[in-house]
N, C-alpha and C positions, 0 to 999 in steps of 0.2 A: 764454678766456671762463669767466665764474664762471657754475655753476648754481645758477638762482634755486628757491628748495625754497619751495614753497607748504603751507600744511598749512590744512586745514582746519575751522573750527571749526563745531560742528554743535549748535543749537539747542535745547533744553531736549524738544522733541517729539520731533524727531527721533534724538534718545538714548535716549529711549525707544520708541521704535519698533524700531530697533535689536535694541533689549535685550529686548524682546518677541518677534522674530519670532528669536533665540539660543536666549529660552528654550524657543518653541513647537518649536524642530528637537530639543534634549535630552528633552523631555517625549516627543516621535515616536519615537526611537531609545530610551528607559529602556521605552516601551510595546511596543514589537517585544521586546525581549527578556523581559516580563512574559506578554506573549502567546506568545512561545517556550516559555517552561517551565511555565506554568500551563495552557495549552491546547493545545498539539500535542504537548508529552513525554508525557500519557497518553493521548493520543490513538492514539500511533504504538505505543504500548506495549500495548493494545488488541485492536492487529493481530496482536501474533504468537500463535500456535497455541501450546494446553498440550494435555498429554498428557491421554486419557481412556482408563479401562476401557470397554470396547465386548465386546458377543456376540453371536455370528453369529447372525441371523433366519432370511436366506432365502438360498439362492445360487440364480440363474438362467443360463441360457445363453441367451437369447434368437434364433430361427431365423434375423432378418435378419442383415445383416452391414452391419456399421459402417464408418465412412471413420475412416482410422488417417493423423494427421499426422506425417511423421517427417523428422528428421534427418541426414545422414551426413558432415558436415563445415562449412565456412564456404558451401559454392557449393552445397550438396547438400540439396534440399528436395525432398520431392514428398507425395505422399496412397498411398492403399492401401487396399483392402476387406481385415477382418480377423472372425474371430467375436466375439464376446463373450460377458465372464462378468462376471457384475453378482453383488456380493457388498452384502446389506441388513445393516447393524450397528444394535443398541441400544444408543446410546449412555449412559454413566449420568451425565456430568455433565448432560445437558439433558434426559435422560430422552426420546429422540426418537427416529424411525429414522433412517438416512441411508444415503446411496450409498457407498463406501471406494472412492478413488482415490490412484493413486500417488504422487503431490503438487500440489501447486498449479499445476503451467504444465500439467499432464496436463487436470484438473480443465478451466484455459479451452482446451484444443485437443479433447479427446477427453470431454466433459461426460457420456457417456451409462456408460461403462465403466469397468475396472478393469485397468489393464496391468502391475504388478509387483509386489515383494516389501513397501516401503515404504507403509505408507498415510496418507491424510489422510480427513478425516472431510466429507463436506456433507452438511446434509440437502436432504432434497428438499422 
């Protein structure tokens, strides 16, 4: 048996419909990538941290004792009372005080203190 090939012909609207709704998906995909690099590359460029001169204010050791979140491997999580030393810097690009913490995950576990060598800058 011979197969019967149908093709079909499609109406002057309907070709353009077609070709409307081809070119509305190009214009969706050229805008994702226009809103790629003109609005999220400096966006995300923004974020990262530049270096600043800073001078030590104030140092405190404050009498309470802090809860210290820590790590000791993949399965190894707990908390901890530990003292604290809160170190105030002037910072000179913003011209601001702020708290020096050890970096950014420190910063969202341990907000109040100062635990190592490294610092990142926030103000308060």
């Amino acid at each position: 048996m011979a197969k019967i090939r149908v093709s079909y012909e499609y109406s002057e609207a309907e070709d353009k419909s077609i070709r409307l709704g081809l070119f509305l998906i190009a214009c969706g995909i050229l805008s994702l990538f226009i809103l790629g690099f003109c609005w999220l590359s400096p966006t995300l460029q923004s974020l990262q941290s530049k270096p600043a001169n800073c001078t030590v204010v104030s140092v405190l050791r404050p009498e309470e004792m802090f809860e210290c979140v820590f790590t000791c491997g993949t399965d190894c999580k707990g908390t901890s009372l530990y003292p604290c030393l809160q170190i105030f810097v002037n910072n000179s690009e913003s011209n601001s005080v702020a708290l020096l913490h050890f970096d950014e995950q420190q910063l969202v576990l341990n907000p109040k203190c100062f635990q190592s060598e490294r610092h990142v800058i926030t103000n308060i």
